[in-house]
N, C-alpha and C positions, 0 to 999 in steps of 0.2 A: 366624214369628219364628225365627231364627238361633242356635244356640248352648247354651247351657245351658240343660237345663229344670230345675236342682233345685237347691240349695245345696250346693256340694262338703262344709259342715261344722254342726254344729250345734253351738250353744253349751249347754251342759247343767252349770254348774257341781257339782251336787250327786250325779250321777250316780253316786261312789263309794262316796258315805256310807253306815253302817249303817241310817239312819233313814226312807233312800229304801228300803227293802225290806219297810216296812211302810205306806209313804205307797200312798195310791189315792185318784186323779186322780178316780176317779167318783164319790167321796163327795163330792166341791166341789159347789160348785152352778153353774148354767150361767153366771151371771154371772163367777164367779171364773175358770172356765175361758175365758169368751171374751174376759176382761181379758189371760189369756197368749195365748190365740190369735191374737187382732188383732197382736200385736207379733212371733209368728213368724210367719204369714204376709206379715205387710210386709214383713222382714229376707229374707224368701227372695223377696219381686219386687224389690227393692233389689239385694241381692246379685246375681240372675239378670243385672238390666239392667244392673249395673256390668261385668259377665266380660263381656254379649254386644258391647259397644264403649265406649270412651271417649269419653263425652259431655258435654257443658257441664250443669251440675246442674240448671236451671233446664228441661233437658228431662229429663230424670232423672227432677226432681219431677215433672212433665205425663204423662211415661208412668209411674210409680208408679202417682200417681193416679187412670188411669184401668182400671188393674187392682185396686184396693183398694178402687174405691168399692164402696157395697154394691149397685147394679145389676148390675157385672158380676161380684162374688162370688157373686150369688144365682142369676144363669144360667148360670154358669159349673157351682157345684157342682149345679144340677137338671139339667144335662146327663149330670152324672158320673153322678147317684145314679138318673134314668135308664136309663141304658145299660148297669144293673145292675152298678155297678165299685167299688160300697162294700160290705162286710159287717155283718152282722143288727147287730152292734155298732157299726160306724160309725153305722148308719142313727137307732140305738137313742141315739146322743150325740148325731148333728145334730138330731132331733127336740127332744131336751131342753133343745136350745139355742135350737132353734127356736120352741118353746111356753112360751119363761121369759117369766114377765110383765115389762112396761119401762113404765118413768112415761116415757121420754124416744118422744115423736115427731116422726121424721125429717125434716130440713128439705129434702134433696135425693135421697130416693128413697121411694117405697113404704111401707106398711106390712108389706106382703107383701115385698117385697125386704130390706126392714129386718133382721125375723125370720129370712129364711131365710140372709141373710149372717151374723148372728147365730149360727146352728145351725151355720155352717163355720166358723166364730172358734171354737165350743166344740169343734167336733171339732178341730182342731189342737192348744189347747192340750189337749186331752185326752193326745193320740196324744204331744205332747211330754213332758207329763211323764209317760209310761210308759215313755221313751225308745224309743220306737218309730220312729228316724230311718229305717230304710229304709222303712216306710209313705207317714212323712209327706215322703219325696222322691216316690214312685209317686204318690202321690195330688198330691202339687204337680205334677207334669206332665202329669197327668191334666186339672187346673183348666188349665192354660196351653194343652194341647192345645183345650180346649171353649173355650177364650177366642179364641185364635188360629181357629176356624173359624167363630165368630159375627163374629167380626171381618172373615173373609177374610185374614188373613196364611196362609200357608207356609212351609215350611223350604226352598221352591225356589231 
């Protein structure tokens, strides 16, 4: 794949307040964080596929999708986590996200895919609201890099 692998900007409204320098992201529970996770991770494969061409929306939505679902969030980041490219705290937040108990079971993937997309939804919103953008751009192209080579795309 061609073009941009990260979001040029991240949206962080609260980022100046006095009251973000007492807030911690890891006291949430995995739920809450991979309620913001799921919605930065979309915004940054939205935003990618929009900078890499001008497309009719309806393909837009098709290639979103097939990076959002939770099969290819879950092979994506066991590649990452893998090839050794997260730290003891990343690992330490996807786990958490990964072992949150869900009454909800999957209708179009795994249980095992579920949870483990689950554990990268949490680590996102984690790393968001720490404002940790320059992680969570390395880490979003890291995911696009393992996605793109399970897929067979190149930047040839």
């Amino acid at each position: 794949m061609k073009g941009i692998r990260y979001p040029s900007m991240i949206l962080n409204l609260n980022s100046s307040t006095d009251a973000d320098k007492s807030f911690e992201p890891g006291l949430l529970s995995p739920p809450a964080l991979a309620f913001i996770g799921d919605t930065v991770f979309d915004l940054f494969v939205r935003e990618m596929l929009v900078r890499e061409a001008n497309r009719p929306s309806k393909k837009l939505h098709n290639l979103a999708a097939q990076r959002v679902c939770a099969k290819a969030q879950a092979e994506a980041i066991k590649d990452v986590w893998d090839a050794g490219l997260l730290t003891d705290e990343e690992i330490s937040v996807l786990k958490r996200g990964r072992n949150a108990h869900t009454s909800h079971t999957p209708k179009y993937a795994t249980e095992r895919d579920y949870h483990l997309a689950t554990g990268l939804e949490t680590l996102f919103g984690y790393l968001y609201l720490k404002n940790e953008t320059e992680r969570l751009k390395e880490l979003f192209g890291l995911i696009c890099d393992a996605f793109d080579k399970r897929n067979g795309e190149t930047d040839g």
